[in-house]
C-alpha positions in Angstrom: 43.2 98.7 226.4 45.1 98.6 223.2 43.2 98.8 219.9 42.9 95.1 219.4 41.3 94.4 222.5 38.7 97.0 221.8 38.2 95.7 218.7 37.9 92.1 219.6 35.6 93.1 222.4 33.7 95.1 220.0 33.3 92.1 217.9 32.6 89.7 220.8 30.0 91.6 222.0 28.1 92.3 218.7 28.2 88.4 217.9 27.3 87.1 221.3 24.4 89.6 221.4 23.1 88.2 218.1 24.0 84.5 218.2 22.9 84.1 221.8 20.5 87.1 223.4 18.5 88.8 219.9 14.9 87.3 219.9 15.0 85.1 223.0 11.4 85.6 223.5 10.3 85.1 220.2 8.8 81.9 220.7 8.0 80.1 223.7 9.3 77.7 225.5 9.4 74.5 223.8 9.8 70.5 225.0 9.0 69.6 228.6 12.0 70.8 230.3 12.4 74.3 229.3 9.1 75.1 230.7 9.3 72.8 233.8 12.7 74.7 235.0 11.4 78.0 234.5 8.1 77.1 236.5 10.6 75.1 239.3 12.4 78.7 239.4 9.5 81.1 239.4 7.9 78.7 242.8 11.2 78.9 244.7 11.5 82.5 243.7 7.6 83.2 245.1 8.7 81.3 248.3 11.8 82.8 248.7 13.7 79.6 249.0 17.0 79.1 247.7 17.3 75.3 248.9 14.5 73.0 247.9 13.6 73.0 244.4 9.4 72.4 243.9 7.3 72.0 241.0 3.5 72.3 241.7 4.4 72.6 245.8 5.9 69.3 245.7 10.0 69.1 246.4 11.6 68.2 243.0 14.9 67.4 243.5 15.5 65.9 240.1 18.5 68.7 239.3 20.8 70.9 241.3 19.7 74.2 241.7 22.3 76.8 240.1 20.0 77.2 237.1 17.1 77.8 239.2 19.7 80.5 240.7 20.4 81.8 237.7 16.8 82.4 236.7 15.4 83.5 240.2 17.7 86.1 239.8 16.8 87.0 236.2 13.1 87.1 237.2 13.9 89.2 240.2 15.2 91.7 238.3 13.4 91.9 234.3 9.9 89.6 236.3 8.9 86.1 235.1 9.0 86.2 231.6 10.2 83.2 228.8 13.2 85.3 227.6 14.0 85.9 231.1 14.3 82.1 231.8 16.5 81.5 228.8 18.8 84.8 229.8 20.8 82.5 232.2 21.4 79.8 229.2 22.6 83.3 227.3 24.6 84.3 229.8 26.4 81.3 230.7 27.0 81.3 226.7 29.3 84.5 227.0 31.1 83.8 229.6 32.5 80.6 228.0 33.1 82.5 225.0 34.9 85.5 226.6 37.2 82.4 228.8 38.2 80.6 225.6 39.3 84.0 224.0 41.0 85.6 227.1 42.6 81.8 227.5 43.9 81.3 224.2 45.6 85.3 224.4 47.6 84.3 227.2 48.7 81.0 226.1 48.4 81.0 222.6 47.8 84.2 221.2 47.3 85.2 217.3 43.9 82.7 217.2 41.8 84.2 220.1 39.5 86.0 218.1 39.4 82.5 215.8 38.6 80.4 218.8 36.1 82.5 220.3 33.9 83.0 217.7 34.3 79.7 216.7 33.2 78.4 219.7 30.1 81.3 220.0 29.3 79.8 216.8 28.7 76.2 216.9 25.4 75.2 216.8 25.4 73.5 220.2 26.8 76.4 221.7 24.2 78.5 220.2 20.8 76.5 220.2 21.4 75.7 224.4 22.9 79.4 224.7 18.9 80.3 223.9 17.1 77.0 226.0 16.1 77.2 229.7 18.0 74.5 230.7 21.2 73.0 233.0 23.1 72.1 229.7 24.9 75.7 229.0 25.5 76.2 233.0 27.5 72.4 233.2 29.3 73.5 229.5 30.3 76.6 230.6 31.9 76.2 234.3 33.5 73.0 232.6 35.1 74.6 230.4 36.5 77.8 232.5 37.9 75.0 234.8 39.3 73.0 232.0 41.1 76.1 231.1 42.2 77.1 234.4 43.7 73.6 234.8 45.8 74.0 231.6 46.6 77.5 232.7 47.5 76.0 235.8 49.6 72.9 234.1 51.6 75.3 231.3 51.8 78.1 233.9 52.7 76.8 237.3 50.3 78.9 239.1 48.4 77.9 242.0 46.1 80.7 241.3 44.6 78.7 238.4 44.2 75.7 239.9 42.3 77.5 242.7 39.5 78.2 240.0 39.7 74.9 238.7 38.5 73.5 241.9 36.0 76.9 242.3 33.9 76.1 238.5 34.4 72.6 239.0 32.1 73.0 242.3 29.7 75.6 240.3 29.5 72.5 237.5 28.9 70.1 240.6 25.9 72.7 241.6 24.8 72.8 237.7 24.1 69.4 236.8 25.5 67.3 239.9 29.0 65.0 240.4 29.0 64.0 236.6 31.2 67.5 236.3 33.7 66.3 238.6 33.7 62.8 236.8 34.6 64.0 233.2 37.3 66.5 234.4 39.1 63.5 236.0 39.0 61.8 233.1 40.3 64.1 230.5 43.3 64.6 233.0 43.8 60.9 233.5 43.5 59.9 229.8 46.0 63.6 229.3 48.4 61.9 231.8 48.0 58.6 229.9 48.7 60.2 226.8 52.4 61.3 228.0 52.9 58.4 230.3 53.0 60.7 233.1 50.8 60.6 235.7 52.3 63.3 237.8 49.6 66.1 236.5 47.3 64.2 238.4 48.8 63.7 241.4 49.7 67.5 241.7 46.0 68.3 240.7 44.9 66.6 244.1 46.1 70.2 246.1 44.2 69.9 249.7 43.3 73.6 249.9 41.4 73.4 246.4 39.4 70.4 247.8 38.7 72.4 250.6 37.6 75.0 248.1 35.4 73.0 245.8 33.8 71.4 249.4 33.3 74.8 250.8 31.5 76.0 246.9 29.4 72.8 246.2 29.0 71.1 249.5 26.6 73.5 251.9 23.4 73.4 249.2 23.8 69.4 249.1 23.7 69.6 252.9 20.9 71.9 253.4 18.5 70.0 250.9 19.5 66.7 252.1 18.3 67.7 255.5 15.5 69.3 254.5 14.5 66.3 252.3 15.4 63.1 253.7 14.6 61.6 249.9 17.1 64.1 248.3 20.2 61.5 247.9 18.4 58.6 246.9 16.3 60.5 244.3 19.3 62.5 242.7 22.2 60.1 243.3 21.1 56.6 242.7 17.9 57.5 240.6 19.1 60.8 238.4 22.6 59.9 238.1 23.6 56.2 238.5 19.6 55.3 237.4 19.8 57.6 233.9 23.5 55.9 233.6 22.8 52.3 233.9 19.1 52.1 233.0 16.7 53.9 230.4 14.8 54.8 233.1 12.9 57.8 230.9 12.6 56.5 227.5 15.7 57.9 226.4 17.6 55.1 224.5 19.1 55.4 221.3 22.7 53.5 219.6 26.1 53.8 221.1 27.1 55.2 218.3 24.4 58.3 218.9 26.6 60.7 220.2 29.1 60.6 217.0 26.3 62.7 214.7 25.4 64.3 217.4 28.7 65.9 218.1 29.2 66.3 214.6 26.3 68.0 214.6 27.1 70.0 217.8 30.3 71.6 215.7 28.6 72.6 212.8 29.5 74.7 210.6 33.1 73.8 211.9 33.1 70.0 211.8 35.3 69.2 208.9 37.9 71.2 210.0 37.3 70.3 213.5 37.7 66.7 212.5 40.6 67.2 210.3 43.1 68.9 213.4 41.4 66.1 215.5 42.6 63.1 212.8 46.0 65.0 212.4 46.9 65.0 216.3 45.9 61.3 216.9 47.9 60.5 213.8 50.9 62.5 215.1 50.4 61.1 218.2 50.5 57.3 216.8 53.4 57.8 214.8 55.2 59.8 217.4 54.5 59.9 221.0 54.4 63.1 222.5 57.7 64.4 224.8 57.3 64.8 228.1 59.3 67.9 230.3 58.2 71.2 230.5 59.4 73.4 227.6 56.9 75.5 225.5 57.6 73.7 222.4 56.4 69.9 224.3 53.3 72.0 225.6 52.3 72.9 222.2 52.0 69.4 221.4 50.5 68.1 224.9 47.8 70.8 224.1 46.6 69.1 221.5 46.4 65.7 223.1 44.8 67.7 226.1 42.0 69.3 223.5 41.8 65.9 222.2 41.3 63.9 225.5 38.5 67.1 226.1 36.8 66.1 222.9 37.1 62.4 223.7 35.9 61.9 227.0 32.4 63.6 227.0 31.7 61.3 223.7 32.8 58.1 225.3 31.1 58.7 228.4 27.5 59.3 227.5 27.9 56.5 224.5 27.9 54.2 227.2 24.9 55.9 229.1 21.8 54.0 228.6 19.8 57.2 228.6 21.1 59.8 226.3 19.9 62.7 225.3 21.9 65.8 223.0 22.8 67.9 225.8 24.5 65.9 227.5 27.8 66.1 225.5 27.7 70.1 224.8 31.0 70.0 227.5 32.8 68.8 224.4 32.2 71.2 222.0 34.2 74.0 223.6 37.1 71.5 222.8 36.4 71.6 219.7 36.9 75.0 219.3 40.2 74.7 220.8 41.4 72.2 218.9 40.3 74.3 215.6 41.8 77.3 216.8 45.4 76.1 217.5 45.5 73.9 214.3 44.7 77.3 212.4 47.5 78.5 214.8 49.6 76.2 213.2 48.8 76.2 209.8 49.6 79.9 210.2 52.8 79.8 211.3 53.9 77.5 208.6 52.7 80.0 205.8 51.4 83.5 206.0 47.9 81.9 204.2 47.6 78.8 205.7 46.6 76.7 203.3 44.5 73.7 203.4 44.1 71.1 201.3 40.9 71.7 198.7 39.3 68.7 199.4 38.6 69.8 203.4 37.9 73.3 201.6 35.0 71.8 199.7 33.4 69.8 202.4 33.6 72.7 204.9 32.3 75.6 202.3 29.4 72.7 201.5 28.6 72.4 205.3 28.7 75.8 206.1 26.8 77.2 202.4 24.0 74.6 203.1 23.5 76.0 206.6 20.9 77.9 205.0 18.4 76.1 203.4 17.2 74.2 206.4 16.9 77.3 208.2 15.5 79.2 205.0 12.8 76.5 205.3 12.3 75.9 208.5 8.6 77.1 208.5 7.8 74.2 206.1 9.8 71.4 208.1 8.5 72.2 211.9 5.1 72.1 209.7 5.2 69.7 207.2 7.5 67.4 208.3 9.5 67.8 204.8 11.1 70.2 202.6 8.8 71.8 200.1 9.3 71.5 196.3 9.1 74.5 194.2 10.0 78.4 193.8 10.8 78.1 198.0 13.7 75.2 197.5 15.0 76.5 194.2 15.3 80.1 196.2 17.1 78.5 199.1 19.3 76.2 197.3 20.3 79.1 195.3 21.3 80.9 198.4 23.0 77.6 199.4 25.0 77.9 195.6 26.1 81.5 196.3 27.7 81.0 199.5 29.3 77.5 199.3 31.1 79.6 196.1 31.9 82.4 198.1 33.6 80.0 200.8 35.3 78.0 198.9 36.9 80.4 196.5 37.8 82.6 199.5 39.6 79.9 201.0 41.4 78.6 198.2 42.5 82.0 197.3 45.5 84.1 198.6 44.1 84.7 201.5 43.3 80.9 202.4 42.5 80.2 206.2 43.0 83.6 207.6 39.5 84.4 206.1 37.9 81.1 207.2 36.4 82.4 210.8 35.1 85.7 208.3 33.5 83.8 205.4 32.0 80.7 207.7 30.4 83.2 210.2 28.2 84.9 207.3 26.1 81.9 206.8 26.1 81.2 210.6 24.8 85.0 210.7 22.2 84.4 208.3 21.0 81.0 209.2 20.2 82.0 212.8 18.6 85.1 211.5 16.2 83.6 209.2 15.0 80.9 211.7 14.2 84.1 214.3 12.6 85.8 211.1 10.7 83.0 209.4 10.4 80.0 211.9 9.3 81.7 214.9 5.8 81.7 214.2 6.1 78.3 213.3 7.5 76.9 216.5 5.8 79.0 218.8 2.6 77.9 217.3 3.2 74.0 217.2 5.5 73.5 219.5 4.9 76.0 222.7 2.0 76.5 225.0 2.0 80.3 224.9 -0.3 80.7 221.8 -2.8 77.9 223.8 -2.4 79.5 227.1 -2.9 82.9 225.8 -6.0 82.1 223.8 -7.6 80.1 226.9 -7.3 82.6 228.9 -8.8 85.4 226.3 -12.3 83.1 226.9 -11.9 83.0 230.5 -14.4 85.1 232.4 -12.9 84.5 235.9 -9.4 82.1 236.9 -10.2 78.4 236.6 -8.2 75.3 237.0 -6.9 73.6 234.5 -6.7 70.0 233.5 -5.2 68.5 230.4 -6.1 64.2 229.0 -4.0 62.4 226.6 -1.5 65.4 225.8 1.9 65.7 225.4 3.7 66.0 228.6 5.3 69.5 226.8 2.0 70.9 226.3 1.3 69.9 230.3 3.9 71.4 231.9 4.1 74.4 229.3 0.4 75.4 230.1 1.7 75.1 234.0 4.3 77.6 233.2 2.0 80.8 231.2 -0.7 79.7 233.6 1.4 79.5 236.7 -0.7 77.3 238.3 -0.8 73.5 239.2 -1.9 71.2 235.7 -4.2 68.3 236.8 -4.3 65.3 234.6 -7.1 62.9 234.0 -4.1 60.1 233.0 -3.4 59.8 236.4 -6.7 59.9 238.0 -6.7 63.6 239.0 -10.1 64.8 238.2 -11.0 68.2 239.7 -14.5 68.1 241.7 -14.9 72.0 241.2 -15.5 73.5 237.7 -12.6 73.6 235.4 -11.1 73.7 232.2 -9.8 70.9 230.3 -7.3 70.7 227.0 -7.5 67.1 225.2 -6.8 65.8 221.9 -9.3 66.8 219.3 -12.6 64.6 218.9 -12.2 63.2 222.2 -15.8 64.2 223.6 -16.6 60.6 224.2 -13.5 59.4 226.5 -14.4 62.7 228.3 -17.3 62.3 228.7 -16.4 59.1 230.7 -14.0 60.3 232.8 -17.1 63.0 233.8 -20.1 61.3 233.8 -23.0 63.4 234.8 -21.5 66.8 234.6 -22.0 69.7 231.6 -19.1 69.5 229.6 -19.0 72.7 226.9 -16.9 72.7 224.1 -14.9 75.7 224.3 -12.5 76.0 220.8 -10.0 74.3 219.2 -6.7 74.7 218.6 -4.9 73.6 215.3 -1.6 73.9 215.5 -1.2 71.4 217.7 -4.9 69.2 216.9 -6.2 69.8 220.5 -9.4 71.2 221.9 -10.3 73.3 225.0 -13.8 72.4 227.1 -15.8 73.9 230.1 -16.2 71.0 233.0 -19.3 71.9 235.5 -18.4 71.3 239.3 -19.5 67.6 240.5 -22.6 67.5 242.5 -20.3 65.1 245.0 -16.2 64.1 244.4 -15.9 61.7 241.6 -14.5 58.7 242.3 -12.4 56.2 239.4 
């Protein structure tokens, strides 16, 4: 191992330990999913079934299972914890990091380092590195097969394509056949963008279908015969449903996913944007050579990256339900397409320079990283930034480093300092929302705190039921409880005594819902303006 290696390693390590593992258990598990995937993985773990995914006993066949994989093994090993439910996410997180870095060393080395870090360092890439969800497991085998397909394309070897067909099956296992459906897309808009569709054809090599059938095919088989219901649920109600229909209340513009990306590259969108505006203008004004030398796959790089960046964007904007997640695949591409126009930039002069304008914009993105997380208490809180000696403190912060980055950058040294002086805020950004916003959001926005001070009242186990709550509150107290949540919304009453969580004040609805049974009130719960009761066992089963 020569000395760069072991320093780049030794740098990987330390920044994907901090950006992605440090304080993963700091708070608990927040929105409905996180805690609904965990509890899904922690039932098929106490069954010892690695086919049918249930939630509450009931089959839930909703996603595929390689998460639930991931986190069965986790628990097996560190036992059922939050952090251990987010360690897959974490995991996944490196191993895309580690592929674009030993990916851009063998095909375009000098910006390795750059591309990796930039890539560990995007805010998508770093909020769903630390989320229990299917989001980082879809990104990450995406993008090691998009990589082995462009290993395969510049290279020639069949070896590569062989793992393009192996991650695109593990993507297939992570969030179903939409994996398999955006890789064919950024190869056939690639091929369109040479006017030559022979990558594609060549791509279609029999023995790495075989392989991708042999990797993603058995689990779909078991669970469909296992559960009859599986196909229609997950293929015409999870995939072409969510496509064509807001079936869960997830509708927003078709122009969402445009902030949202933006927002997904942060600190690095400017300069993302700018190599991204500079290859499709290339490309307009001068269509890119086709043949095979190493100077025309340079430029079809760029248009690949592009078409990476593209597709994912497009895609989803036509979704009817959308959510952020969905186009994390894309950021990756990003990173790409940063690191080789640094690559470039390089070459032309020892600095790099870049024109002060984009030096500005990014060094005010980047600086002003750190007054939202700097206040973070106040806005998961209040709703609103504060006014005083808090904002003046953070916007000074926010002064200081936009300075820093932009005089670096225009300096002598220009871009080869721009992964150093942008990962500094990144660095102190993340740390002040694990420092000063963790109370926060474990307080209003997990069920630990709840579940933890329900059960400090609770003289022997009880079941729980929950009334007008958020569904994240429901199926987080179902996770720290580990047992099945009933809810009055839907007509499940429980006949034996129980405990009940419900909006604060709402002694009179409840009171309906159990007529002629002791109802105690128990405490209440601030943070998130609910209260906790004692419900007596009915004399006989209520009826509604």
């Amino acid at each position: 191992m020569t000395n760069r290696i072991r320093t780049d390693s030794l740098l990987l390590a330390g920044f994907c330990a901090f950006l992605f593992f440090y304080g993963l258990g700091q708070f608990g598990l927040i929105g409905a999913d996180e805690p609904r995937y965990a509890q899904v993985a922690r039932e098929m773990l106490e069954r010892r079934d690695w086919v049918t995914p249930t939630l509450g006993g009931q089959p839930w066949l909703e996603k595929p299972p390689l998460y639930y994989w991931q986190a069965m093994l986790a628990y097996r090993i560190f036992g059922v914890d939050d952090w251990a439910a987010r360690l897959p996410a974490a995991v996944d997180a490196t191993f895309l990091v580690l592929a674009v870095y030993f990916f851009l060393r063998r095909f375009r080395p000098g910006v390795e380092l750059d591309g990796a870090l930039i890539a560990a360092s995007s805010a998508g890439i770093v909020g769903y590195a630390r989320a229990a969800s299917m989001d980082m497991a879809l990104a990450a085998t995406f993008t090691i097969g998009m990589l082995a397909w462009w290993a395969w394309r510049e290279s020639g070897k069949r070896i590569y394509l062989a793992i393009f067909y192996g991650f695109m099956a593990l993507g297939t296992l992570a969030k179903g056949p939409v994996a398999l459906f955006l890789a064919a897309a950024v190869i056939i808009l690639y091929a369109a963008t040479i006017r030559d569709l022979r990558p594609v054809l060549k791509t279609l090599w029999a023995p790495g279908i075989l392989l991708f059938c042999a990797i993603a095919l058995p689990w779909y088989f078991a669970v469909q015969m296992r559960n009859p219901a599986f196909l229609r649920e997950f293929i015409l109600e999870q995939n072409l449903g969510r496509f064509s229909q807001d079936l869960y209340h997830h509708t927003e513009p078709f122009w969402y996913y445009l902030p949202v990306t933006a927002l997904a590259l942060v600190p690095w969108t400017v300069f993302v944007t700018a190599a991204f505006v500079q290859r499709v203008r290339l490309w307009w004004n001068k269509p890119i050579p086709t043949g095979g030398n190493d100077c025309d796959f340079e430029h079809q790089f760029r248009s690949f990256a592009c078409c990476w960046l593209i597709v994912p964007v497009a895609f989803f904007s036509i979704s009817q339900s959308k959510l952020p997640g969905y186009i994390l695949p894309a950021a990756p591409a990003g990173a790409l397409l940063l690191a080789d126009y640094l690559r470039q930039r390089l070459q032309q002069n020892e600095a790099g320079t870049a024109a002060k304008g984009l030096v500005v914009l990014h060094a005010l993105l980047a600086g002003c990283l750190i007054v939202p997380a700097f206040l973070i208490a106040y806005l998961i809180t209040q709703h609103r930034f504060p006014g005083g000696k808090p904002m003046l403190v953070a916007l000074a912060i926010a002064f200081v480093l936009c300075a820093g980055i932009a005089l670096t950058l225009v300096s002598r040294a220009g871009l080869r300092m721009l992964r150093f002086v942008t990962l500094i805020p990144v660095v102190l950004s993340v740390g002040a929302v694990l420092k000063l916003g963790s109370v926060a959001l474990d307080q209003t926005l997990s069920a630990r705190p709840l579940a933890l001070e329900i059960a400090g009242i609770e003289t022997h186990p009880l079941p729980l039921a929950v009334y007008h709550v958020r569904r994240e509150l429901e199926y987080g107290l179902t996770f720290y409880r580990n047992q099945l949540t009933f809810n009055y919304d839907w007509g499940s009453v429980p006949a034996e005594e129980h405990l009940l969580v419900a909006p604060e004040n709402s002694q009179v609805e409840i009171a309906k819902w159990v007529a002629g049974r002791r109802v105690s009130y128990l405490g209440h719960y601030a943070a998130q303006h609910v209260d906790y009761y004692w419900v007596a066992a009915a004399t006989v089963t209520p009826t509604r």
